[in-house]
Structures are given as C-alpha cells and as structure tokens.
C-alpha positions as CSV (number, residue, x, y, z in Angstrom):
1,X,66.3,-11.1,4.1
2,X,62.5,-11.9,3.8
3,X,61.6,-15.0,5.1
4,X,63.6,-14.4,8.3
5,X,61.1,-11.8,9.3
6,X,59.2,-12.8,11.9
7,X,55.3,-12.4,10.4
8,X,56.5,-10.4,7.6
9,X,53.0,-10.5,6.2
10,X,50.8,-10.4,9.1
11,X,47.8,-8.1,8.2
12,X,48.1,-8.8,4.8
13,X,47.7,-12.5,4.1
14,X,44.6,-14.4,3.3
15,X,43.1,-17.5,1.7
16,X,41.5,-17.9,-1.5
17,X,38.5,-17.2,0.7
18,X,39.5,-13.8,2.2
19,X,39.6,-15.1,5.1
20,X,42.8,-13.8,7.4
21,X,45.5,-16.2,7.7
22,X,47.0,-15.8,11.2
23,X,50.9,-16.1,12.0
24,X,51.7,-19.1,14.7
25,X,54.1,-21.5,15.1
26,X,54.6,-25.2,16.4
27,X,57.6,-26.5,18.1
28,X,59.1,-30.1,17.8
29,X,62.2,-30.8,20.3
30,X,64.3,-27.8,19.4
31,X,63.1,-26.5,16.0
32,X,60.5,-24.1,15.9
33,X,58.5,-24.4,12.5
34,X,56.2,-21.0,11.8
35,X,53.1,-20.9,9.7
36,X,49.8,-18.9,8.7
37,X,47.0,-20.3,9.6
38,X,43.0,-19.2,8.2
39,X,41.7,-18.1,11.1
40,X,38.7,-20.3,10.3
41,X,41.0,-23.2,11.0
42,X,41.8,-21.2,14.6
43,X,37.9,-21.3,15.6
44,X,37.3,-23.0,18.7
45,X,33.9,-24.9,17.3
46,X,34.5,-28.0,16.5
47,X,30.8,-29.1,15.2
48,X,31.3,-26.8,12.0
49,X,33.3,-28.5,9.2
50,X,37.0,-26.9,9.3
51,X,38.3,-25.1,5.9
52,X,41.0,-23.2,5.2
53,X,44.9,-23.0,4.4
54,X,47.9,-24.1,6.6
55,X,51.1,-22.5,4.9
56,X,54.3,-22.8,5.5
57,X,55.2,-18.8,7.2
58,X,58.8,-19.2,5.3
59,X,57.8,-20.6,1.6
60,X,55.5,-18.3,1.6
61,X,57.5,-15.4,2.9
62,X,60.4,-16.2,0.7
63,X,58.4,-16.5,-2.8
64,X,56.7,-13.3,-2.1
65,X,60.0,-11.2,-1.3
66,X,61.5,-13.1,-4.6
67,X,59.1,-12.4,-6.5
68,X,58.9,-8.4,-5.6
69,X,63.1,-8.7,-6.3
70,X,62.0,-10.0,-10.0
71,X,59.7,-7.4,-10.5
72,X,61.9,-5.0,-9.3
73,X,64.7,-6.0,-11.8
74,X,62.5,-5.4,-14.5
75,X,62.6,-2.1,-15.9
76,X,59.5,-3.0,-18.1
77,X,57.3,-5.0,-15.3
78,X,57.8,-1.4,-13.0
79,X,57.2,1.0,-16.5
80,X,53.8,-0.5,-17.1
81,X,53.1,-0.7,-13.3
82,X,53.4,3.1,-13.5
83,X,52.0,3.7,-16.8
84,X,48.3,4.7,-15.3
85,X,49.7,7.1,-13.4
86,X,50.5,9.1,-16.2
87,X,54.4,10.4,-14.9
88,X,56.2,12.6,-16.6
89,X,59.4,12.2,-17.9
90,X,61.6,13.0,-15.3
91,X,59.6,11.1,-12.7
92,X,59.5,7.9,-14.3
93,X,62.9,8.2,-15.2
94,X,64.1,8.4,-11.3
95,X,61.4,5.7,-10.5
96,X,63.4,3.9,-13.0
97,X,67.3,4.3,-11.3
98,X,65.4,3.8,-7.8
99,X,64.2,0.4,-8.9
100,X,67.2,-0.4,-10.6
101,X,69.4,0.3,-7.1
102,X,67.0,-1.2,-5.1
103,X,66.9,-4.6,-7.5
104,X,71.4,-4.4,-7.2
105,X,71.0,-4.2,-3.4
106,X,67.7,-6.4,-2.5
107,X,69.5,-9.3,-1.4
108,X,71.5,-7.2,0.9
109,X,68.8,-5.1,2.3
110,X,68.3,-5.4,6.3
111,X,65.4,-7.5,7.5
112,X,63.7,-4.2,9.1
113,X,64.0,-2.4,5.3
114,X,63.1,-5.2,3.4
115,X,59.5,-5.7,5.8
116,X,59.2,-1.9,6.0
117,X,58.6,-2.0,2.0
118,X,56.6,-5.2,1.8
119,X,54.4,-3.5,4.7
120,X,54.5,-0.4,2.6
121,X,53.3,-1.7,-1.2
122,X,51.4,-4.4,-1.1
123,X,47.8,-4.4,-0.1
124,X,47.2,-7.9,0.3
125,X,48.8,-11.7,-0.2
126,X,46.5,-14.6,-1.2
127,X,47.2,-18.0,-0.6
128,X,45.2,-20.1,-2.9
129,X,45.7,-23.9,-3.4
130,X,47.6,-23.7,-6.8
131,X,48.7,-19.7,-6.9
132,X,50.0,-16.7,-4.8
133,X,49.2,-13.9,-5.3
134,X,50.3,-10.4,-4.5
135,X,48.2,-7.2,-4.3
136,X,49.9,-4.0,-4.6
137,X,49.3,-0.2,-4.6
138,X,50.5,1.5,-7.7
139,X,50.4,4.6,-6.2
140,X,52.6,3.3,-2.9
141,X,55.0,1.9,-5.8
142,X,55.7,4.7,-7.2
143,X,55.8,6.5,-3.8
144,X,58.2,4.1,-2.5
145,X,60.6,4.7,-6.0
146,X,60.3,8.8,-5.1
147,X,58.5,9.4,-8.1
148,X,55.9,12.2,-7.0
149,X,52.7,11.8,-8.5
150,X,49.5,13.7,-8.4
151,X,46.6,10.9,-7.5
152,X,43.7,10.9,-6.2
153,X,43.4,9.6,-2.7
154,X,41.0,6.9,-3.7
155,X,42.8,5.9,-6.7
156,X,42.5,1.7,-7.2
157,X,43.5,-0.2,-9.5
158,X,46.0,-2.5,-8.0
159,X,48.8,-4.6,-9.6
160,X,48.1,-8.3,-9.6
161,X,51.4,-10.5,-9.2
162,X,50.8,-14.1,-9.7
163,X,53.3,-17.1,-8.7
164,X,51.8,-20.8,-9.3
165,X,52.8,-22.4,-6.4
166,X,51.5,-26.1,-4.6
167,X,51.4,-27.1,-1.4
168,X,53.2,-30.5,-1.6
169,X,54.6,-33.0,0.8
170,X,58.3,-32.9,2.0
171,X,60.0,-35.3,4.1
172,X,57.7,-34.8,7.4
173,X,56.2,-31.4,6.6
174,X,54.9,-30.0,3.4
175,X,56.4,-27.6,1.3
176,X,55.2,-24.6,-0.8
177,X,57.0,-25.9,-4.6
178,X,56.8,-23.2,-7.3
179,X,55.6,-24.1,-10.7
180,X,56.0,-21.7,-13.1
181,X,58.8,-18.5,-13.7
182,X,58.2,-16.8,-10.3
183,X,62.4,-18.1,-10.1
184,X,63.1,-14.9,-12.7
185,X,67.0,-14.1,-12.0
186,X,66.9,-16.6,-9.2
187,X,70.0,-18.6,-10.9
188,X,72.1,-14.7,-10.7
189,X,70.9,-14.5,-7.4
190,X,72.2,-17.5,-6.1
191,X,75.4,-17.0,-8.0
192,X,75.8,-13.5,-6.7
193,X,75.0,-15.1,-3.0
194,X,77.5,-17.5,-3.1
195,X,80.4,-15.5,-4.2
196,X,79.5,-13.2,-1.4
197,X,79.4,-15.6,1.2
198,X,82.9,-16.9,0.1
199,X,84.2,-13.0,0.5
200,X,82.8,-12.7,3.8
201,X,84.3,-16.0,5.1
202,X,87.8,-15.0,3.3
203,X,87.5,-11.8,5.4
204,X,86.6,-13.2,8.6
205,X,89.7,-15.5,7.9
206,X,92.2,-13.1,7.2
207,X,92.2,-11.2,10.9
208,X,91.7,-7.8,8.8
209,X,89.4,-6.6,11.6
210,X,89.7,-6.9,15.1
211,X,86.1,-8.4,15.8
212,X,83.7,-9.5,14.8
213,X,81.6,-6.3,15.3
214,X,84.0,-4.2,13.7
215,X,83.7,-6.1,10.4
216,X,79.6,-5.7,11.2
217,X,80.3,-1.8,11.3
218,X,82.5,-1.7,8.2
219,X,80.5,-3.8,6.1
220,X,76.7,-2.2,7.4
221,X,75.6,-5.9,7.5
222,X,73.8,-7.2,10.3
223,X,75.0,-10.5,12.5
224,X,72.1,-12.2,11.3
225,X,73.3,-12.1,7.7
226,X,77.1,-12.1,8.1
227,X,76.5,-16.0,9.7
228,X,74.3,-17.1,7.1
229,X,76.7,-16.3,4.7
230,X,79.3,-17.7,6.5
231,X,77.5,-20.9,6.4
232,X,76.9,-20.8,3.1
233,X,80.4,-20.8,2.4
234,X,80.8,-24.4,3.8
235,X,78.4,-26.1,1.1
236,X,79.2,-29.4,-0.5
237,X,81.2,-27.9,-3.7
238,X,79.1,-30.1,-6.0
239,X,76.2,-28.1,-4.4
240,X,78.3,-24.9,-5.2
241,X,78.8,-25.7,-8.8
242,X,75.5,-26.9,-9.5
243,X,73.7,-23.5,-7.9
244,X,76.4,-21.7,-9.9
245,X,75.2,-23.6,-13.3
246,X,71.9,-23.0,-12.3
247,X,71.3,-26.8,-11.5
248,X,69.6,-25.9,-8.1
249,X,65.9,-27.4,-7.7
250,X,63.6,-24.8,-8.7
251,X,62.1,-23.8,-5.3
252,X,65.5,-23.1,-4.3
253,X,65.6,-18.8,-4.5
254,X,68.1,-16.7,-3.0
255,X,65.5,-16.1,0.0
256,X,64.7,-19.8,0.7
257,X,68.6,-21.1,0.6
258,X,69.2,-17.9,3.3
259,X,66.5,-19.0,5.1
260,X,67.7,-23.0,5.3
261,X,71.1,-21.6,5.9
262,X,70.0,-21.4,9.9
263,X,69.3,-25.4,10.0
264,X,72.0,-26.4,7.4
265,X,73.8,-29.7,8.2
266,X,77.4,-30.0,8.2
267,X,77.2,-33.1,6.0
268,X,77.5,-32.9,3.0
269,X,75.4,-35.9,1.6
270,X,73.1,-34.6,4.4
271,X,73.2,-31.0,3.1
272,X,72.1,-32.2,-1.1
273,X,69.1,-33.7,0.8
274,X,68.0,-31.0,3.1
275,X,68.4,-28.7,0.0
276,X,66.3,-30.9,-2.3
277,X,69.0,-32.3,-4.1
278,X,68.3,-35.7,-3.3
279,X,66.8,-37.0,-6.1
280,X,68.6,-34.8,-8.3
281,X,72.5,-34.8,-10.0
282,X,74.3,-32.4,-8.4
C-alpha cells in the first residue's frame, strides 16, 4: 500500500516552515502526477516573493509508510518508543507480538488499514529540503499495538523519525532520493515482494479459481494489489535478480516499486530506466 492512497497525509504534512502543504495534482496527456504543495505557494498574490515546498505526493508517501514498516520491525526502535510510558510487563510484551505481526503483514495490509494507522499515530510530517520527518504520538503507538496504558490526556513528548531525503531532478520531474538508512529491511522487502507476485501470477495461471474475484475472496487481497503484483511478475529477470541481491537503487522500497508498478513499461530496457537502473549494472 501507502503511496497509492490518495492524500494519505493530508492534514498532517508541512514544510520546514510549518506551513500546510496542500494535496493537488497536474495532469500531462494521460498521466496524472500528484503532489503537496505549501499553501504559501497556492496564494493568489503574486507581488509577495513565493517560498515554499513542491513534493512529489508519492516519494513522499512511500518513504514515510517505509519508514513506519522499519520501525515497526524493530523490536528495540518500538521498546524505547514505549519506555516513557512506563508499561508493565504484560503490556509491553503484547505491544511487542502486535508490532511484530503487524511488521510480517505491512506490505500486505489494505490501502484503507494502512492510511487508517498513519492517520492514527503520527501527529505531523515535515518536509524539509534535506530531511523528513515524522511526528508521532507515543501514546496513540501504544494504543494502536493494544497495550493499555494509564496517561494523562495531555501527555507530549512525541517520537521524532528522521529520513534524509533530497529533492533532486529525474528525467522531466524531480524526485524525492533517500540518503541515509531510512531503506532498513527494504532489500527483504523487495525479495518477499517479488516472490509473492510470482505466486499470484502462478495462481492466476493455473485456472485454480473460477474468476478473478473468487481468487480476490480467497486470498482477502484487493484488485488493486493482486494487478500490481501481477505486473511485477513480468520484470526484466536481470531486474529480478538484482532486487533479489539487493542491487536495486536505493530509493527503490517496497512502497515505491508497488507504486511504479501502475506505469511499468513492458520493455525491458525501458523498465531498468524507469526503475532507475539506467546508469546502473543490473
């Protein structure tokens, strides 16, 4: 999921200003490109010198879900994001097994699930010329991993997570590129994503279910995802071996190669360059 939600952090993004970054979107021939905009960069007067940030809606989208999937998958990142709440035993221990489930099935989570919780624990995104950041609630956290907690209601003191990230130019476009380790378990993830898009395309092959929509049921997936994987199963092998050996370019997370998987060329030499491979061996 992730970056396919439309606005997935509407309400909660900002510049390194504070200033709300609204969601919009520009259109060229077919393609429909979506961004957030400071809403200083929206105003309609044109005498006052314009500042602000234009993102990209998806980079942005997709390093923030990968990053909370990181964190997630860390059983010591989520015990010393609970330590000032002071949980006992049992409590931390089942925030623990929740974060551990949650961290097997994130890349399989539904769209709606996966925005529900990002709407849920974090209290704010910034989007800073070198960095994001992500604010989140320790108390919502824990809330959102059933551990019960006895806080006060005006309890703050948030959890910072930082990705260094640039804005950088990409073909026509510019692209968010990550610079540091916000890419933590991305080469598993990849791996695991792969192998599961060559099961659902063996499935779909096979005639085992009589539609389409009955492999949906079965499964619990959603169309959405069930295509992108399918897809995914029709990369350039050399683009298969290299994610599987963890060769991909490093902006290329689990999130973000779903995400391309809607504008994927059939090419393959067209498909290493879309992908950022170009410059690259596979």
């Amino acid at each position: 999921m992730g970056a396919e939600a439309p606005s997935l952090l509407s309400g909660v993004i900002v510049d390194a200003d504070g200033d709300r970054m609204t969601p919009t979107h520009a259109a060229k021939g077919a393609r429909r490109y979506r961004y957030y905009v400071s809403s200083s960069l929206l105003a309609g007067d044109r005498s006052r010198p314009r500042e602000g940030m234009r993102v990209p809606a998806g980079d942005v989208e997709g390093l923030v879900i990968d990053r909370l999937r990181a964190f997630f998958s860390s059983t010591t990142d989520v015990v010393d994001a609970l330590a000032p709440l002071d949980l006992d035993a049992h409590n931390l221990e089942l925030a623990l097994r929740c974060a551990s489930k949650l961290s097997e099935r994130w890349l399989a989570m539904p769209s709606i699930e996966t925005k529900s919780l990002v709407q849920d624990i974090v209290e704010a995104v910034t989007a800073a010329a070198d960095r994001i950041e992500i604010r989140l609630s320790r108390a919502k956290i824990a809330a959102a991993l059933r551990a019960e907690a006895e806080i006060e209601p005006l309890y703050r003191d948030p959890l910072i997570l930082s990705i260094e990230a640039r804005l950088r130019r990409s073909g026509k476009g510019k692209r968010l590129i990550i610079e540091n380790g916000a890419e933590v378990g991305a080469n598993a993830g990849l791996a695991g994503l792969i192998a599961e898009a060559f099961r659902i395309r063996s499935q779909l092959l096979s005639g085992s279910d009589d539609s389409i929509e009955a492999m949906i049921e079965r499964l619990g997936m959603d169309k959405g995802r069930i295509a992108s994987l399918f897809r995914l199963s029709y990369l350039a092998p050399d683009i298969v071996r290299a994610l599987l050996e963890g060769r991909q370019p490093i902006e290329l997370t689990p999130t973000r190669l779903r995400r391309l998987s809607k504008d994927l060329p059939h090419d393959w030499r067209e498909q290493r360059r879309f992908l950022g491979f170009s410059d690259r061996e596979s």
